[in-house]
PyMOL CGO cylinders between C-alpha atoms (Angstrom):
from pymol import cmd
from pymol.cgo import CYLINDER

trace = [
    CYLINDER, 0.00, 0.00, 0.00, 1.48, 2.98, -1.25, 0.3, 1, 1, 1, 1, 1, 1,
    CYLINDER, 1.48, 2.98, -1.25, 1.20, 6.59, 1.56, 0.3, 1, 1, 1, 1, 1, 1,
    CYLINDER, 1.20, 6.59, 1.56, 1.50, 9.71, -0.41, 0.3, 1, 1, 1, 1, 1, 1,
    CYLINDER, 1.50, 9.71, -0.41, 3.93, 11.69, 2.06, 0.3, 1, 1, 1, 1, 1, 1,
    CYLINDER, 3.93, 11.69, 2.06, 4.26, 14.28, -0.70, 0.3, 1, 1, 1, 1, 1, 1,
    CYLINDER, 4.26, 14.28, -0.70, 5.93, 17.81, 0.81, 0.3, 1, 1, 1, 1, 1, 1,
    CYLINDER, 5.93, 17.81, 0.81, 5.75, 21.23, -0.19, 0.3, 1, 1, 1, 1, 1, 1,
    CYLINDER, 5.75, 21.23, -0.19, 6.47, 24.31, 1.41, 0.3, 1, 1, 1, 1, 1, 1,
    CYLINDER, 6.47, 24.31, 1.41, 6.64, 22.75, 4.48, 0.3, 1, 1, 1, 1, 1, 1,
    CYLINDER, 6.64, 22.75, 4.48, 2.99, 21.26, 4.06, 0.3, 1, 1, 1, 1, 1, 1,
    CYLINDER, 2.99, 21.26, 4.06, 2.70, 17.39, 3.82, 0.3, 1, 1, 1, 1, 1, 1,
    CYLINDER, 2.70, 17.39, 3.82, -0.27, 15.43, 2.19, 0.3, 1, 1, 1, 1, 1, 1,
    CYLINDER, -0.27, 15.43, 2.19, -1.67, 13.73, 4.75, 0.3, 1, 1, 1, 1, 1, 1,
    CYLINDER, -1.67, 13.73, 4.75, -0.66, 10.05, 4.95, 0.3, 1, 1, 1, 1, 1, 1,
    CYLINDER, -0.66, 10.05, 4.95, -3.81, 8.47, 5.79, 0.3, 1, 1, 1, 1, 1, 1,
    CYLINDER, -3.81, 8.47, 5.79, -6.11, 5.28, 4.29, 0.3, 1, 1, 1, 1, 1, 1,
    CYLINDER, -6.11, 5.28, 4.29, -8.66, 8.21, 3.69, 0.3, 1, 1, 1, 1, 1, 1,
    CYLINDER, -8.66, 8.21, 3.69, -6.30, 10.68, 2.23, 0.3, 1, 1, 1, 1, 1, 1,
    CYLINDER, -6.30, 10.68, 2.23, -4.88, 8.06, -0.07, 0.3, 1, 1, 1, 1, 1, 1,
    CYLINDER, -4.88, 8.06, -0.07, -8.68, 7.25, -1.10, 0.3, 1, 1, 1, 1, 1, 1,
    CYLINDER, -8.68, 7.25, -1.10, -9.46, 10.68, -1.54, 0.3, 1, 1, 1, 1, 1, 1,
    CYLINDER, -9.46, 10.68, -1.54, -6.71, 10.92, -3.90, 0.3, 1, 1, 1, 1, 1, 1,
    CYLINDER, -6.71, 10.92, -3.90, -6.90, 7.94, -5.90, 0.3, 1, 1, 1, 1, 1, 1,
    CYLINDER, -6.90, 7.94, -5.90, -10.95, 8.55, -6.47, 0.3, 1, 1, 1, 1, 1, 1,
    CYLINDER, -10.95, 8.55, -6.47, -10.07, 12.48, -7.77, 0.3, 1, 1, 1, 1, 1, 1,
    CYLINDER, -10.07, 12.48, -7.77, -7.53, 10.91, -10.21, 0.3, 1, 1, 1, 1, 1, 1,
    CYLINDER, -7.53, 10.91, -10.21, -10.28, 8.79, -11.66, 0.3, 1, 1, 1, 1, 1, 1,
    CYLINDER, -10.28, 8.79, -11.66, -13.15, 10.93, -11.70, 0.3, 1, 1, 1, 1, 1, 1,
    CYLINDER, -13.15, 10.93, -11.70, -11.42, 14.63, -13.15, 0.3, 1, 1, 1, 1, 1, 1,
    CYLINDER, -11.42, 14.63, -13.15, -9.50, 15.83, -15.20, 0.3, 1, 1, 1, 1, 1, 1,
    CYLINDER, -9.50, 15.83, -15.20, -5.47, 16.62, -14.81, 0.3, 1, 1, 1, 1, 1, 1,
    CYLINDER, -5.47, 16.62, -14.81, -6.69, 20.29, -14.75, 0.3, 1, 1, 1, 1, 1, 1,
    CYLINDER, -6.69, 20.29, -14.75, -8.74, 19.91, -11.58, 0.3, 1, 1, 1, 1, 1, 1,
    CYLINDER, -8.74, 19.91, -11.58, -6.76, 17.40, -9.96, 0.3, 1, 1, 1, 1, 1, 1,
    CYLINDER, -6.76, 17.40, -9.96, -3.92, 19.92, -10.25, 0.3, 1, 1, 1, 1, 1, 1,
    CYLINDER, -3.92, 19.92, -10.25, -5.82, 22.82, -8.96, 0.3, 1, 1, 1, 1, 1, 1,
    CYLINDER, -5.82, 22.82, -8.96, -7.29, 20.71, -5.94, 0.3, 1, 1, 1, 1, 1, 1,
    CYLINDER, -7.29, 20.71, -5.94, -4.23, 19.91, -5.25, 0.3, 1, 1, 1, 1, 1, 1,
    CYLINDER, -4.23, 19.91, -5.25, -2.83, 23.32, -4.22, 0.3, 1, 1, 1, 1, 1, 1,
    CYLINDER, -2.83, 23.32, -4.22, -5.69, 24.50, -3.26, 0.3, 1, 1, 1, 1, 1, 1,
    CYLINDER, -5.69, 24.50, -3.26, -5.10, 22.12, -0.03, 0.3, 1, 1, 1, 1, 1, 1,
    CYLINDER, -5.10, 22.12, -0.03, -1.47, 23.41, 0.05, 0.3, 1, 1, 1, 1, 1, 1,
    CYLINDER, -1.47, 23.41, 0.05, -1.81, 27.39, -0.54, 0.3, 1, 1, 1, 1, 1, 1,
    CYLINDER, -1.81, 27.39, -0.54, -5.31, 26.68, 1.95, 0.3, 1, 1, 1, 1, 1, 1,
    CYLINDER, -5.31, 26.68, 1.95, -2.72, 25.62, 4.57, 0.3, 1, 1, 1, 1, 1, 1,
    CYLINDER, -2.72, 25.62, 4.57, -0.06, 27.94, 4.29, 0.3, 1, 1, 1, 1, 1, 1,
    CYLINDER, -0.06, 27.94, 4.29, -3.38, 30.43, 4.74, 0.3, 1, 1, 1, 1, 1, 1,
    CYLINDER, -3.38, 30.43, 4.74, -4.15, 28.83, 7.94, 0.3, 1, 1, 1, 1, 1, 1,
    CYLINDER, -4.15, 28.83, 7.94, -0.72, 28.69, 9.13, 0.3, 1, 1, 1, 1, 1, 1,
    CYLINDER, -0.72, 28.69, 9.13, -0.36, 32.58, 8.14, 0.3, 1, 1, 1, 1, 1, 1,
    CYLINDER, -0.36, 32.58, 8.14, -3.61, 33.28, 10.40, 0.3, 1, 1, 1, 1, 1, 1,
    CYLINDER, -3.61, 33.28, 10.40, -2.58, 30.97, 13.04, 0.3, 1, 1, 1, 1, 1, 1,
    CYLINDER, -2.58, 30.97, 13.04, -5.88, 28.51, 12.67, 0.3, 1, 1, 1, 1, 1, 1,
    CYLINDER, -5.88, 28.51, 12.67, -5.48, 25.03, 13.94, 0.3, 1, 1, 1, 1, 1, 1,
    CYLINDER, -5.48, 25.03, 13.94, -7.26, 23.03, 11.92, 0.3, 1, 1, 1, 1, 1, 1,
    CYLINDER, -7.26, 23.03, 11.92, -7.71, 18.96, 10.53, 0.3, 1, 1, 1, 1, 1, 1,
    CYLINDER, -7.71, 18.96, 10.53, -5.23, 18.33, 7.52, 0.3, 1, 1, 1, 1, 1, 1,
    CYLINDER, -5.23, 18.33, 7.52, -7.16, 15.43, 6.93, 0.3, 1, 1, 1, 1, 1, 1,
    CYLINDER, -7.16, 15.43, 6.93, -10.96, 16.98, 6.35, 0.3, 1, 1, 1, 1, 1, 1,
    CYLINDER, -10.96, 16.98, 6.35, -9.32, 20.06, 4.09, 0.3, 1, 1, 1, 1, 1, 1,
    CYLINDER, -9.32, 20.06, 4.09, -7.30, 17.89, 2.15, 0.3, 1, 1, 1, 1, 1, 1,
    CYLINDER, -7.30, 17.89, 2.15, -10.94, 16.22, 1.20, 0.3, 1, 1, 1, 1, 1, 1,
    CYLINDER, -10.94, 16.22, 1.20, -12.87, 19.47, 1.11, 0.3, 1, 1, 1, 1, 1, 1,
    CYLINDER, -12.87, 19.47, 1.11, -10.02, 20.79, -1.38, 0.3, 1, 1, 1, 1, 1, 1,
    CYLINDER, -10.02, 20.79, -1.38, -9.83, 17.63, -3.66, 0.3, 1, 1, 1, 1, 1, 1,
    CYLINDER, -9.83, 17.63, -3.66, -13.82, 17.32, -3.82, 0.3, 1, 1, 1, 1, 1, 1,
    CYLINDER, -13.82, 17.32, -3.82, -14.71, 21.22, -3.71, 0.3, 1, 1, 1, 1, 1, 1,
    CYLINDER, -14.71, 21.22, -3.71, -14.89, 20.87, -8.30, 0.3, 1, 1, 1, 1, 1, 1,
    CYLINDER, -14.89, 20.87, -8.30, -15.90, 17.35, -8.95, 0.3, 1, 1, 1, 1, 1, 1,
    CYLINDER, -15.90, 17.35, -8.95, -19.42, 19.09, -9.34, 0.3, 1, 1, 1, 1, 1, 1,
    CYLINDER, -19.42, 19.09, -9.34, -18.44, 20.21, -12.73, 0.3, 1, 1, 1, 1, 1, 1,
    CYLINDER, -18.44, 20.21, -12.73, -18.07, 16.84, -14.43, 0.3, 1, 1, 1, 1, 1, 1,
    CYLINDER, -18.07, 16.84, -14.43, -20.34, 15.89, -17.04, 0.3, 1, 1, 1, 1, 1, 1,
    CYLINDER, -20.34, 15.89, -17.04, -22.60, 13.13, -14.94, 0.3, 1, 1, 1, 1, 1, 1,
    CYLINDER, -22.60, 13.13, -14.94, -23.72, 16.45, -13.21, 0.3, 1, 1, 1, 1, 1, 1,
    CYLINDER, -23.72, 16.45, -13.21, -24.94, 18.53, -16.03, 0.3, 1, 1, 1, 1, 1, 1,
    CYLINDER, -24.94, 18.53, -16.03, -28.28, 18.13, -15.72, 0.3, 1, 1, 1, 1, 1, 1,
    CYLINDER, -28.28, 18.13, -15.72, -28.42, 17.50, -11.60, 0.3, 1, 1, 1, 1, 1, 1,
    CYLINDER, -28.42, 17.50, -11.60, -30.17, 20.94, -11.51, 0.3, 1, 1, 1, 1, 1, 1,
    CYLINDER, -30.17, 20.94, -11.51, -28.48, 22.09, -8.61, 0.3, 1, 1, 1, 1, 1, 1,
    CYLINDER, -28.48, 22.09, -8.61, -25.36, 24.30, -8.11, 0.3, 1, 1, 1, 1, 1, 1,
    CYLINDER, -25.36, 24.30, -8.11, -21.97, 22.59, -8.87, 0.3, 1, 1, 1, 1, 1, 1,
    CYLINDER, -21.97, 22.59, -8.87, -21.06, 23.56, -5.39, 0.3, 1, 1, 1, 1, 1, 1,
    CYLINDER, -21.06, 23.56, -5.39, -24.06, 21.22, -4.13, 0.3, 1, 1, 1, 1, 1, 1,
    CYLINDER, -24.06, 21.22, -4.13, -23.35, 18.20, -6.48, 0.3, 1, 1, 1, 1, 1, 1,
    CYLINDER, -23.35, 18.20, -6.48, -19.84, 18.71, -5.29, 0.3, 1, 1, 1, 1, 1, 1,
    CYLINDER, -19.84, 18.71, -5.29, -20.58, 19.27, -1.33, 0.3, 1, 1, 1, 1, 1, 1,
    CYLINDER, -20.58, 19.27, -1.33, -23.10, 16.13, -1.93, 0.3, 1, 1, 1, 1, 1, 1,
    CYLINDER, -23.10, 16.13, -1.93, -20.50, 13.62, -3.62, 0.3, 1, 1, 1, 1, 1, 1,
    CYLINDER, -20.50, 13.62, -3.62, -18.04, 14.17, -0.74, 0.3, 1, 1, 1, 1, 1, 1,
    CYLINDER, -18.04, 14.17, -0.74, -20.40, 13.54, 1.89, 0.3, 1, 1, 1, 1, 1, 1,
    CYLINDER, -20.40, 13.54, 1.89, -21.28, 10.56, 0.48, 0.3, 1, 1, 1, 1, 1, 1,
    CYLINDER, -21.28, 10.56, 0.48, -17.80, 9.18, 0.12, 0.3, 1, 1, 1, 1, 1, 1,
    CYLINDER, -17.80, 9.18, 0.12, -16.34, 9.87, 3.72, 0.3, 1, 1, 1, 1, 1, 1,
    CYLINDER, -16.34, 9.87, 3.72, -20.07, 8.00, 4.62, 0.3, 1, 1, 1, 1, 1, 1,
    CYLINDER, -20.07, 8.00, 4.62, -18.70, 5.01, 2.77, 0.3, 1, 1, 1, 1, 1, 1,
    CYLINDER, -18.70, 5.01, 2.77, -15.19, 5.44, 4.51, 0.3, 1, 1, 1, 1, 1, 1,
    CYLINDER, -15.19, 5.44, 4.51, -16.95, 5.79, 8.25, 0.3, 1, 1, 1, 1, 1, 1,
    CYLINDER, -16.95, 5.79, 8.25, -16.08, 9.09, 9.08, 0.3, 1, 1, 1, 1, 1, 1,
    CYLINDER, -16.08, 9.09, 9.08, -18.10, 10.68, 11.99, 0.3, 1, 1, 1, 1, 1, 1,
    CYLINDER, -18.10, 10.68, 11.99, -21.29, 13.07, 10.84, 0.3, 1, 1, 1, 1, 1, 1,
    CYLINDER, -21.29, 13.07, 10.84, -19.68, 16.33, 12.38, 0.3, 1, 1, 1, 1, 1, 1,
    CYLINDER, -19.68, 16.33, 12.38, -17.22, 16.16, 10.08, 0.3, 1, 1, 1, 1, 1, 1,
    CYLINDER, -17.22, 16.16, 10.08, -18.98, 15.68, 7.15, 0.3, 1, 1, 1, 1, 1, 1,
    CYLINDER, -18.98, 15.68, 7.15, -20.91, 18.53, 7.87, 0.3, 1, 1, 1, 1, 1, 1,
    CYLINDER, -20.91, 18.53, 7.87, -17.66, 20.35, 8.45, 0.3, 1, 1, 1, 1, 1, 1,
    CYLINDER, -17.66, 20.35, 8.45, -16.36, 19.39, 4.89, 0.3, 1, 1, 1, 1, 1, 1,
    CYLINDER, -16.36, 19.39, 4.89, -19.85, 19.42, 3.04, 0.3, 1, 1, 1, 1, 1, 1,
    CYLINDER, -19.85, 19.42, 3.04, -20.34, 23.09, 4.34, 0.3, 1, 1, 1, 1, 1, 1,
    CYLINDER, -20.34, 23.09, 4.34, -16.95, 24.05, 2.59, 0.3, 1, 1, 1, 1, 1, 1,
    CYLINDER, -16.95, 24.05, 2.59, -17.26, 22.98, -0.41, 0.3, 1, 1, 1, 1, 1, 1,
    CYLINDER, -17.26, 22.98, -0.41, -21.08, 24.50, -0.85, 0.3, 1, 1, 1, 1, 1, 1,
    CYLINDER, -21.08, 24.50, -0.85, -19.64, 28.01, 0.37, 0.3, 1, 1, 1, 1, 1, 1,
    CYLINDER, -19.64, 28.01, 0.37, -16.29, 28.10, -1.53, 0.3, 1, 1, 1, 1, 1, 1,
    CYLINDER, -16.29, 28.10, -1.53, -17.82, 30.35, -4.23, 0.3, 1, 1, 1, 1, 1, 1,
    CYLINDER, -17.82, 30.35, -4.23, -19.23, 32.56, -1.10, 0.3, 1, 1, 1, 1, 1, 1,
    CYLINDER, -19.23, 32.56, -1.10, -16.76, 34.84, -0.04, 0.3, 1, 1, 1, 1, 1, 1,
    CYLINDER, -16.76, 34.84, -0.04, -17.97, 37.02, 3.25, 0.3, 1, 1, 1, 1, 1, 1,
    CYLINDER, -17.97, 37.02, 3.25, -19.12, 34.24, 5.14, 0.3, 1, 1, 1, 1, 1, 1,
    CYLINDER, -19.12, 34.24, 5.14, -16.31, 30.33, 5.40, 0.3, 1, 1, 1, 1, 1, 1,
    CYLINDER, -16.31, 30.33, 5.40, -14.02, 33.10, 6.92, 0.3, 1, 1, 1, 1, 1, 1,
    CYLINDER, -14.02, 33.10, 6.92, -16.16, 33.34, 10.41, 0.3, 1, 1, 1, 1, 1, 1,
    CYLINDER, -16.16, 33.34, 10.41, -16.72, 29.63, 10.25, 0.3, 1, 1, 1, 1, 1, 1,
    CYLINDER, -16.72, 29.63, 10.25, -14.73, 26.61, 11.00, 0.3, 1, 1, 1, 1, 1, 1,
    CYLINDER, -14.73, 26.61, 11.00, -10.86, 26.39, 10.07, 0.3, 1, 1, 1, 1, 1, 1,
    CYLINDER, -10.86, 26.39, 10.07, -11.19, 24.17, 6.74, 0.3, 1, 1, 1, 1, 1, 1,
    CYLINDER, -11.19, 24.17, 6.74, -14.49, 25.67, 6.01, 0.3, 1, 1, 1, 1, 1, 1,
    CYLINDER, -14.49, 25.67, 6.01, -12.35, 29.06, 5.75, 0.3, 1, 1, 1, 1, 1, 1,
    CYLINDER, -12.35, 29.06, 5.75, -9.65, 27.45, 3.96, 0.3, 1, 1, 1, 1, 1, 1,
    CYLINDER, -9.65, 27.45, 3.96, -10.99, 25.66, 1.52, 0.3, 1, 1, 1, 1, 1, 1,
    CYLINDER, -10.99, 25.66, 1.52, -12.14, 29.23, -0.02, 0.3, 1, 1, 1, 1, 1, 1,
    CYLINDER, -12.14, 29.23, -0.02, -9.24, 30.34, 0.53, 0.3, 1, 1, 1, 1, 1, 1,
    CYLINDER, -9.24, 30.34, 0.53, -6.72, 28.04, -1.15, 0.3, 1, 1, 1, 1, 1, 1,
    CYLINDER, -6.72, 28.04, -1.15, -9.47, 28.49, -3.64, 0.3, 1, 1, 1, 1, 1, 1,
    CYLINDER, -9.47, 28.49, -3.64, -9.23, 32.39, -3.94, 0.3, 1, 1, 1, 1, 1, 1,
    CYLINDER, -9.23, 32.39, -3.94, -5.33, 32.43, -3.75, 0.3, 1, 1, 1, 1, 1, 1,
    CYLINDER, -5.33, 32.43, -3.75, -5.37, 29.75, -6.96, 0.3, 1, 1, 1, 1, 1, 1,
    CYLINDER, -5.37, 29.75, -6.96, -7.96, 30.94, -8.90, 0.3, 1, 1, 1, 1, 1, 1,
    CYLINDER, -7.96, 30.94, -8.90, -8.77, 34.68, -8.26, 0.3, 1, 1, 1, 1, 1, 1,
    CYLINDER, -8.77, 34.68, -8.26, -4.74, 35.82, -6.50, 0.3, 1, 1, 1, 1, 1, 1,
    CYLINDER, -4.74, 35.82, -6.50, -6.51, 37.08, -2.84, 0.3, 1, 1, 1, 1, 1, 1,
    CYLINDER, -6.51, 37.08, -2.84, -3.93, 37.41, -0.89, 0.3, 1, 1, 1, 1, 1, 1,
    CYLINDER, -3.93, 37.41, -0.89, -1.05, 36.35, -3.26, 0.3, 1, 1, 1, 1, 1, 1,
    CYLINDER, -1.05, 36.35, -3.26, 1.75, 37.93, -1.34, 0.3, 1, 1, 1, 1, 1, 1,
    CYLINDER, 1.75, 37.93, -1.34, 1.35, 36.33, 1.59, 0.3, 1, 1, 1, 1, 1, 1,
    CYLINDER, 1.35, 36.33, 1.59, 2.30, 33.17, 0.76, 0.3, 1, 1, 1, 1, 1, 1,
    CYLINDER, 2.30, 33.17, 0.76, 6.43, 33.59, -0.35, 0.3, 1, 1, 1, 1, 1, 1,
    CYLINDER, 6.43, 33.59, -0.35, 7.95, 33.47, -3.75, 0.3, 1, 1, 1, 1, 1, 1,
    CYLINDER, 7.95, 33.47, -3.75, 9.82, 30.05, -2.99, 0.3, 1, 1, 1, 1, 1, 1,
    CYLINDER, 9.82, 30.05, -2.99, 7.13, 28.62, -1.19, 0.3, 1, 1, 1, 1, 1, 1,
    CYLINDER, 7.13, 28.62, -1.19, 4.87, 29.50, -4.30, 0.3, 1, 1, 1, 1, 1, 1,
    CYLINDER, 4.87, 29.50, -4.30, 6.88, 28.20, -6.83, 0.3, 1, 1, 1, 1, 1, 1,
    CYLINDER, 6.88, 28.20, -6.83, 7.78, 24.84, -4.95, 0.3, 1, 1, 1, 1, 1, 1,
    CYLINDER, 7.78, 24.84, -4.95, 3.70, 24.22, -4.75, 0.3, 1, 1, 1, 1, 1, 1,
    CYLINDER, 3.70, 24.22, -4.75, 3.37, 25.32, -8.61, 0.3, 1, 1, 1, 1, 1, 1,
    CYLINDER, 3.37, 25.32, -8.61, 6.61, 22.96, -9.32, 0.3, 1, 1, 1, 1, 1, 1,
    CYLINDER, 6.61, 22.96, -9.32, 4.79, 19.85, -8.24, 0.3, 1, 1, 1, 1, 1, 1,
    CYLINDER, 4.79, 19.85, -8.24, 1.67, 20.90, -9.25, 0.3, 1, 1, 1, 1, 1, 1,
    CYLINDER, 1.67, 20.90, -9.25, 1.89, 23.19, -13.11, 0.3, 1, 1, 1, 1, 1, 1,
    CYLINDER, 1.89, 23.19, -13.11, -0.58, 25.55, -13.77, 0.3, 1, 1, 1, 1, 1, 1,
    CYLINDER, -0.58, 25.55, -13.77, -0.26, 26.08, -17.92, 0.3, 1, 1, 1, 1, 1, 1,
    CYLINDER, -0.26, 26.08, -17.92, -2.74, 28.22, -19.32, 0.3, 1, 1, 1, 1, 1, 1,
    CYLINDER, -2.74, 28.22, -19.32, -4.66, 27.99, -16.08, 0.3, 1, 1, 1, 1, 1, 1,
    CYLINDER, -4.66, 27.99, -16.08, -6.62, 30.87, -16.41, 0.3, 1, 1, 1, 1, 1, 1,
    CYLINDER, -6.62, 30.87, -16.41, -7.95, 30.00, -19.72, 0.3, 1, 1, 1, 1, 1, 1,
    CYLINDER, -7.95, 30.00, -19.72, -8.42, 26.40, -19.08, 0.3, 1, 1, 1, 1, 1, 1,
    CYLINDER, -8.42, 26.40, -19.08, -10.42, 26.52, -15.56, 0.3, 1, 1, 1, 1, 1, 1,
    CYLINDER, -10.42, 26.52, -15.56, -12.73, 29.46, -17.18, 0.3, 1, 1, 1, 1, 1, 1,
    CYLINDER, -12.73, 29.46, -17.18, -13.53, 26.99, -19.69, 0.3, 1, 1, 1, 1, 1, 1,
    CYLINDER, -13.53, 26.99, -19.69, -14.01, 23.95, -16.82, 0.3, 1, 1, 1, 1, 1, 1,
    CYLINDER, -14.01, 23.95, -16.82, -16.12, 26.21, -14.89, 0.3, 1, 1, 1, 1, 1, 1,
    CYLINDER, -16.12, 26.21, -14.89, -18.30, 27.27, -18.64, 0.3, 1, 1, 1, 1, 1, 1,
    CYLINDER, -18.30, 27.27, -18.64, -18.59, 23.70, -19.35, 0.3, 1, 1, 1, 1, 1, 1,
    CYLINDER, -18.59, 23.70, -19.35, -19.70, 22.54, -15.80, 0.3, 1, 1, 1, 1, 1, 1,
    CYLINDER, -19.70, 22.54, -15.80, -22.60, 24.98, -15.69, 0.3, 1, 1, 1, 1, 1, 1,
    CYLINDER, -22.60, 24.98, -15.69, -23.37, 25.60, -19.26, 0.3, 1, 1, 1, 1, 1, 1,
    CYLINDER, -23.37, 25.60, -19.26, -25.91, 23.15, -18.95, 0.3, 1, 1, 1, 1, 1, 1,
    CYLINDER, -25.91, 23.15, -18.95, -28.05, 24.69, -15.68, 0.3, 1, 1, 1, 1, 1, 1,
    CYLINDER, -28.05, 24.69, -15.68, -27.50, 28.28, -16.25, 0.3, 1, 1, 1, 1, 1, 1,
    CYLINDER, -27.50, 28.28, -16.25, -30.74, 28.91, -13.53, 0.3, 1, 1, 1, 1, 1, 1,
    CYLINDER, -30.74, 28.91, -13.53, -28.19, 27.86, -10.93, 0.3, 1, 1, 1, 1, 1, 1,
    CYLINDER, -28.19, 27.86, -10.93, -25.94, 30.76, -11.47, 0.3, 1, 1, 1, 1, 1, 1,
    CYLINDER, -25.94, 30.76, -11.47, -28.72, 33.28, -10.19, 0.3, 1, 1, 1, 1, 1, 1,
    CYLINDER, -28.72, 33.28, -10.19, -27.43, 35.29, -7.56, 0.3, 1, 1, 1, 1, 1, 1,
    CYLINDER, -27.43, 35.29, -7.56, -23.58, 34.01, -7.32, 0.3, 1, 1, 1, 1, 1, 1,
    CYLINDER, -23.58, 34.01, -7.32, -20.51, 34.28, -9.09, 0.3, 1, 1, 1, 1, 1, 1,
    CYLINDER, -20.51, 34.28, -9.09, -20.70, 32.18, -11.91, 0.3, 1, 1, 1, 1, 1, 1,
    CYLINDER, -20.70, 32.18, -11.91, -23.02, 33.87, -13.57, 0.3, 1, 1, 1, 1, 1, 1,
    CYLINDER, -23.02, 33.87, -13.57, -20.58, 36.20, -14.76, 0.3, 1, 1, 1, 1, 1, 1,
    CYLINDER, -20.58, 36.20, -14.76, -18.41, 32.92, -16.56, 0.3, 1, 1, 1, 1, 1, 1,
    CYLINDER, -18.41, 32.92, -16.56, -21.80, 32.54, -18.41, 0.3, 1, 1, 1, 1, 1, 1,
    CYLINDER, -21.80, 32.54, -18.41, -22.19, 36.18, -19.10, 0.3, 1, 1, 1, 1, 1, 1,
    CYLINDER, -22.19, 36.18, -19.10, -18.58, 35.97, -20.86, 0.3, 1, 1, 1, 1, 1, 1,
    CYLINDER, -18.58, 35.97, -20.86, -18.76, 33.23, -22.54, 0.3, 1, 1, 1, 1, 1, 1,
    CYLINDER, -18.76, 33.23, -22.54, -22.09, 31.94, -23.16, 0.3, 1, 1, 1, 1, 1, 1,
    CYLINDER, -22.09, 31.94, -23.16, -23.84, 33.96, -26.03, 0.3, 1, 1, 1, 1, 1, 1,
    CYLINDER, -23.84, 33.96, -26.03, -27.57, 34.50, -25.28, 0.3, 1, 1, 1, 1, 1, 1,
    CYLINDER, -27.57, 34.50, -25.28, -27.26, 34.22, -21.52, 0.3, 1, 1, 1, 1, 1, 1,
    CYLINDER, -27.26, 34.22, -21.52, -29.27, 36.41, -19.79, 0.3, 1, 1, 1, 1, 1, 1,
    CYLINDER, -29.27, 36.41, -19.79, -28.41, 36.26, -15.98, 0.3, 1, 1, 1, 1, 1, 1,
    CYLINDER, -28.41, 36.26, -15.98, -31.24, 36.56, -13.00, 0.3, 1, 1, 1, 1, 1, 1,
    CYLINDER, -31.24, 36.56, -13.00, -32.14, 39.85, -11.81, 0.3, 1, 1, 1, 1, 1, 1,
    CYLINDER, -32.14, 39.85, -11.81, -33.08, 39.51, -7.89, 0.3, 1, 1, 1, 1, 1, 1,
    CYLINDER, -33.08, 39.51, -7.89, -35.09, 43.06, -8.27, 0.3, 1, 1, 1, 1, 1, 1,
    CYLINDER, -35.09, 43.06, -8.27, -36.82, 42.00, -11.49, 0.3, 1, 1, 1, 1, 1, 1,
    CYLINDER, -36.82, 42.00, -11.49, -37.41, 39.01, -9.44, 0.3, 1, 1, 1, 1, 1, 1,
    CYLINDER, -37.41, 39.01, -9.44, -38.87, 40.68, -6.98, 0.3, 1, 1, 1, 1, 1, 1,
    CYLINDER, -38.87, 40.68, -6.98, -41.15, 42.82, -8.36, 0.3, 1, 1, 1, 1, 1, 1,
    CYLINDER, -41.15, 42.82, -8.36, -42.04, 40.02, -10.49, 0.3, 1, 1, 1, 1, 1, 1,
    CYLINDER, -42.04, 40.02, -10.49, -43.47, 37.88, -7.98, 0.3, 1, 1, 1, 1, 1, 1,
    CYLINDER, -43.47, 37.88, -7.98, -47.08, 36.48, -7.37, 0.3, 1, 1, 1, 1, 1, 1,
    CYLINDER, -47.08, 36.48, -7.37, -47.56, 39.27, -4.14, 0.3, 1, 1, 1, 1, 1, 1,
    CYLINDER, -47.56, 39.27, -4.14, -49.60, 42.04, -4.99, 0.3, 1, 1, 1, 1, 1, 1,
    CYLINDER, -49.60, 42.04, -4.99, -47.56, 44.62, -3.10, 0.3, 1, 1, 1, 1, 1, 1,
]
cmd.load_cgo(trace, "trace")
């Protein structure tokens, strides 16, 4: 049985049955792209907690951050729900299968629906926070100084990110392409609005003073 003790600026994968799992069943089920991004998502995540001195379980971010985009994959496209959900939902039904207590599947399920939330995983549990945030230092560069040069580039060494911008813009398209009605009211409607011709995205005051009420 094979333990990935994989290092990188000073973070280590951790070397459990469940980590291993976790890894093995993202390698199957996405692409190199995600697998890649999930990756240091869990590693720029911890350097985040370690910069903001949160104490926290390796083992449930590790899984939040590998799981937080399988919600994107094709089997999903016409799940009706947010990505986020299908996501949140397929991890929470793995770690049942591996016997993990209900707390912390809750923990993990609640940060992968809120990683696309920002204002609110910060003033909740340690890997709800940083799963959005090795998710905002990847994709969007929040708080990219914080994290060193060196220790940057040793994560990005291990785990390349060619063309990353282009290529994840076009994961998340794809992923939600199908359901545009789940964008209403978050931040992938605007991936839809760029590249989706047609797309018209919800108006909450339309939708308000569209409603059935009278007044």
């Amino acid at each position: 049985m094979t333990i990935d003790s994989t290092i990188a600026a000073g973070v280590k994968v951790p070397g459990t049955k469940l980590a291993r799992e976790t890894t093995e069943f993202i390698r199957d089920t996405t692409s190199e792209l995600i697998y890649n991004h999930s990756r240091r998502v869990y590693f720029f995540g911890s350097l985040q907690g370690r910069n903001r001195d949160l104490s926290f379980d390796p083992e449930l971010l590790y899984v939040g951050a590998l799981f937080h985009d399988v919600g994107l994959a094709e089997q999903f496209h016409a799940s009706g729900r947010r990505f986020e959900v299908d996501s949140a939902d397929a991890a929470r039904q793995f770690l049942r299968t591996h016997g993990v207590p209900e707390d912390s599947i809750r923990r993990v399920w609640t940060a992968i629906a809120l990683h696309t939330t920002p204002g609110i995983p910060e003033h909740m549990e340690p890997e709800v926070a940083l799963v959005t945030a090795g998710v905002e230092y990847d994709v969007l560069g929040i708080g990219y100084d914080a994290v060193s040069d060196s220790d940057r580039a040793e994560i990005v060494a291990l785990h390349p990110r060619p063309d990353f911008k282009r290529q994840i813009l076009r994961a998340f398209t794809d992923g939600i392409r199908p359901k545009p009605e789940t964008t209403f009211g978050n931040v992938k409607a605007d991936v839809l609005e760029h590249f989706v011709p047609g797309f018209v995205r919800g108006d909450f005051v339309q939708t308000i003073l569209d409603s059935p009420w009278k007044e």
